[in-house]
N, C-alpha and C positions, 0 to 999 in steps of 0.2 A: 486446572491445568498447571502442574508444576514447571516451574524454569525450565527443564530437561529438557519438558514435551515441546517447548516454542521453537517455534521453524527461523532457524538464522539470529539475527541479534546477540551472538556469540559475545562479546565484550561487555555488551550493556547489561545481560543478565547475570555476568560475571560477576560485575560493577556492582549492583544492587543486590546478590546473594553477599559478597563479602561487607557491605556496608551493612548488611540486618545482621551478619556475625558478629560484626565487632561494636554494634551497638553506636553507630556512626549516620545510621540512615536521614536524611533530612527530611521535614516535616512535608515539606511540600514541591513537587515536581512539575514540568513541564513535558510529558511525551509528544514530542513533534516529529513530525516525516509523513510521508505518503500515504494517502489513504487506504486502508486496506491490508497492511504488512504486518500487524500483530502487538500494533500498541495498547490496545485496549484487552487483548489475550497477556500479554505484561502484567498490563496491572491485575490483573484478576491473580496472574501467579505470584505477585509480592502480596496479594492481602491473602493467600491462602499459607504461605510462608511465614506470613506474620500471626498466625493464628492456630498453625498445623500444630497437634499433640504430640506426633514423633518427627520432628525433623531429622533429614537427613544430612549426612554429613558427610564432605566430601563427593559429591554425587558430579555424575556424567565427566567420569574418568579423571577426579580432584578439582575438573574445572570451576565448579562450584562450590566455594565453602558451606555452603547451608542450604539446602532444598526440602521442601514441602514433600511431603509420603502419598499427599493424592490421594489416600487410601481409608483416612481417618474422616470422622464425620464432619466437622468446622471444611475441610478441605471436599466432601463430595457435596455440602450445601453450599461452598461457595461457588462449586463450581454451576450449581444447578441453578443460582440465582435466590435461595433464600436463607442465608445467614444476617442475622438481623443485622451486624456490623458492620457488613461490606455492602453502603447505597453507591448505587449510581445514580446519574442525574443527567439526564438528556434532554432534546430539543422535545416540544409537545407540539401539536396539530398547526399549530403558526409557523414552524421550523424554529423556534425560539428558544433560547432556558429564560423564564421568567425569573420577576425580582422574587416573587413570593416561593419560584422552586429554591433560590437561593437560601431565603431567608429561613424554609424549614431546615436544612442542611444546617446553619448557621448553629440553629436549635439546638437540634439533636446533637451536634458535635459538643456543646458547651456539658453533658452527661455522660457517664464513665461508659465503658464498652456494655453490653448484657450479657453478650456471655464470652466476649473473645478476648485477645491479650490487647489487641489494636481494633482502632474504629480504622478501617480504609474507605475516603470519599473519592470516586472517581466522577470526574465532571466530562462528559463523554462529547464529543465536537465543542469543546468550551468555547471555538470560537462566535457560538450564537448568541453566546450569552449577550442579552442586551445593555447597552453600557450602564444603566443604573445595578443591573444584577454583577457587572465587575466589580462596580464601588462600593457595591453590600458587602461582595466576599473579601477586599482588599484588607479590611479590620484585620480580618480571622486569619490570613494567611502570614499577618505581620507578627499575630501574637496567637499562635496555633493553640489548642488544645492539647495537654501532653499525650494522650494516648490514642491522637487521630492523625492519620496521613493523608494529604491532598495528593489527587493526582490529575492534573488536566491534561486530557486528549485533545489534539487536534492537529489538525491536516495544514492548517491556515495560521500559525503561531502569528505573523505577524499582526493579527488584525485584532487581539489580544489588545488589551488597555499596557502601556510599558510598565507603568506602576505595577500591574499582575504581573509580567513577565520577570521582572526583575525580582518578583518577591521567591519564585520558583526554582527550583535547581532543572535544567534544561536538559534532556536528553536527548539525542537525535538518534532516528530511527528510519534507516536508507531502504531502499527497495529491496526487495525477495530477488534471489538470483532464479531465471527461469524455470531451472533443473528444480529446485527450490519450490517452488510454485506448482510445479508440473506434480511434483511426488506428494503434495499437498490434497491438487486435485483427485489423483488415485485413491490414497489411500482415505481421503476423511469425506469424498465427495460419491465416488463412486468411476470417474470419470476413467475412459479407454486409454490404454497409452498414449492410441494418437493423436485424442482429442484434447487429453492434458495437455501435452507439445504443442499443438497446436493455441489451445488456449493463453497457455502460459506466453508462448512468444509476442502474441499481442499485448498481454495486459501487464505492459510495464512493469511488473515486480510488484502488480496486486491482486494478491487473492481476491476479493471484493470485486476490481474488475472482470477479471478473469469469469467469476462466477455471473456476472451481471450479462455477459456477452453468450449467446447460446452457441455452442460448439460447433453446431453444424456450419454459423454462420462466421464463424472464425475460420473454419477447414475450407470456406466457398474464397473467403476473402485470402486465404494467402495462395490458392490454387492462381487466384487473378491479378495476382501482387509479383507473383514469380512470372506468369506469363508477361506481365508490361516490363518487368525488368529483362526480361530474353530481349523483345520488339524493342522496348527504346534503344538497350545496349547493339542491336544489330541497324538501327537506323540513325542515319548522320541528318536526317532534313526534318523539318519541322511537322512536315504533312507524315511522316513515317509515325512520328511522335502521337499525334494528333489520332491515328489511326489503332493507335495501344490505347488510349484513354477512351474512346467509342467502344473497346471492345472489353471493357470493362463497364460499361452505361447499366447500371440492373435497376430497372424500373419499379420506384416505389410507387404507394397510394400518397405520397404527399411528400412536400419538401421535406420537412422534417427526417423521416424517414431517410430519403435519399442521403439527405446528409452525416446522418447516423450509419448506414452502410457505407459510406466513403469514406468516415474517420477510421472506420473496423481496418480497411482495405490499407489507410496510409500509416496506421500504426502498425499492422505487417510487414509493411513499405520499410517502416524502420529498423525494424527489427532484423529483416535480411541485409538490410544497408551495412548494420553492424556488423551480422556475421560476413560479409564481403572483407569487413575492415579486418577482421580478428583473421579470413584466412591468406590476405594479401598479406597479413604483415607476420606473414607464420607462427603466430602465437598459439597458444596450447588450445587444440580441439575442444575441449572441453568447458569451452569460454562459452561458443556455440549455442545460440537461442533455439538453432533450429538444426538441433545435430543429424537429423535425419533427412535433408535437403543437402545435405554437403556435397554429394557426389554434382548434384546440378550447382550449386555457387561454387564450384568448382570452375566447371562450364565454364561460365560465366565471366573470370574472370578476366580476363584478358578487353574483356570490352571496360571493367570498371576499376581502372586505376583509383590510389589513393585519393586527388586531389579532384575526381569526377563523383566521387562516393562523399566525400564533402562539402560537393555543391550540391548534391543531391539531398543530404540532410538538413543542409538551408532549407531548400526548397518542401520539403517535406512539411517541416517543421510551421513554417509559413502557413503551406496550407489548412494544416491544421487548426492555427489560430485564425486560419478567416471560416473556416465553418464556424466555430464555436463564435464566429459574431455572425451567424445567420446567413452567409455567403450562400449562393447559388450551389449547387453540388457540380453541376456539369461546365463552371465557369470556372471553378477551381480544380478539378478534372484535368481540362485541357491547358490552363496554367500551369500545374505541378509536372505535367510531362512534355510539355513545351522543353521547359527548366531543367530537369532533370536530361 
């Protein structure tokens, strides 16, 4: 996949098209940000660009000084997963990267490419790597091999040895905008307009989530996300509140479950919270998670000023991190719209 083809990250793949032109690239990087947004679809387009037979130049409207043609065969085997120069290195059945995956990488980098201009290693959720497999790699990344490029992925940078971190050139890589997300889902997934939209406004600006979450149960959960935001916003007493959270109760086979359906429902929670903020404070439509609810948060607002829209993402937000420590679903349920 050439730089063109990456959905967003506009600056960053600027950044590293002009630094492979001008012969500037550093040996070894850092991709860090959210899971799911296209940092490991990144590095696959710098080792195809470092390796493509016709580069292009100039490409996706001058933005880029040098782009990969995609087209040529170093660039259809990278993309298909077997050019012998572009390893990746992921976690194996323990969720780990062992010291021994390290130290064959170690290996093979110390031998010239086989058949491309650059070896590219991508270490893919680096942050498994178990801390003696840091201490292995930390040599090699001090004193690289001239014609191999490190690139460490992960979601978790800080949990990285600092000695790694520091040895890395650091990129940051933000969330997919939902429009973003949504036209992701269409076109490479398959997904309906509306269930893209739908998709996309839950999962935070990650493809990965998005696709992890089943559509149906994204379209169930904001149907009941908007319904408690009408009930709370029309009820002032506690018991009114209390009676929107019951009416969103959908009964799993087990907590787990329940709690997994609640997170669905409160990260919809937030996403229309936002769009409340973006249309209270008249800002360009176009910002809109959920541009096709606007006529109802519309509605809406007159019950949910600024600084009730801000308690309310406290509150959200809270809940959230007490499921994910195991909380009750229906305890947290009737706390969040107590609150809210």
């Amino acid at each position: 996949m050439p730089f063109r083809d990456i959905t967003g990250h506009v600056r960053t793949t600027a950044l590293l098209s002009r630094a492979v032109r001008q012969g500037t690239l550093p040996s070894s990087f850092l991709f860090a940000g959210p899971h799911g947004v296209g940092k490991r679809l990144t590095a696959q387009a710098l080792a195809e660009v470092l390796n493509c037979v016709a580069p292009v130049s100039g490409a996706a409207g001058a933005r880029l000084a040098v782009d990969a043609c995609g087209t040529c065969p170093p660039c259809r085997r990278i993309g298909r997963g077997t050019f012998p120069d572009v390893v990746v290195v992921e976690p194996g059945d323990t969720g780990a990267i062992s010291i021994e995956q390290v130290r064959e990488v170690i290996r093979a980098a110390g031998y010239r490419p086989f058949e491309g201009r650059r070896r590219v290693v991508v270490v893919d959720s680096a942050d498994a790597m178990m801390a003696a497999a840091q201490s292995a790699l930390l040599k090699t990344l001090e004193e690289p091999p001239p014609a191999t490029v490190f690139v460490l992925v992960s979601s978790t940078p800080d949990v990285l040895l600092p000695t790694v971190r520091s040895r890395c050139s650091r990129l940051r890589f933000g969330p997919l905008a939902p429009a973003e997300v949504a036209a992701l889902l269409e076109r490479r997934h398959g997904y309906s307009a509306a269930d893209a939209r739908a998709a996309a406004a839950e999962a935070g600006g990650s493809v990965a989530r998005a696709l992890a979450t089943g559509s149906a149960d994204v379209l169930a959960a904001r149907d009941a996300a908007c319904r408690v935001l009408e009930q709370v916003g029309r009820s002032r007493d506690a018991a009114g509140r209390l009676a929107a959270a019951r009416s969103l109760d959908a009964r799993r086979r087990t907590p787990a479950e329940e709690r997994a359906a609640l997170a669905i429902v409160l990260r919809v929670l937030l996403s229309l919270l936002r769009d409340l903020q973006v249309l209270g404070a008249r800002a360009d439509a176009g910002l809109l998670a959920n541009g096709d609810l606007r006529s109802d948060l519309e509605a809406m607002l007159p019950a949910w000023d600024g600084a009730r829209v801000e308690r309310a993402f406290v509150a959200v937000d809270r809940a959230l991190g007490a499921l994910d420590r195991n909380a009750s679903a229906k305890v947290v349920a009737d706390w969040v719209y107590v609150r809210i």
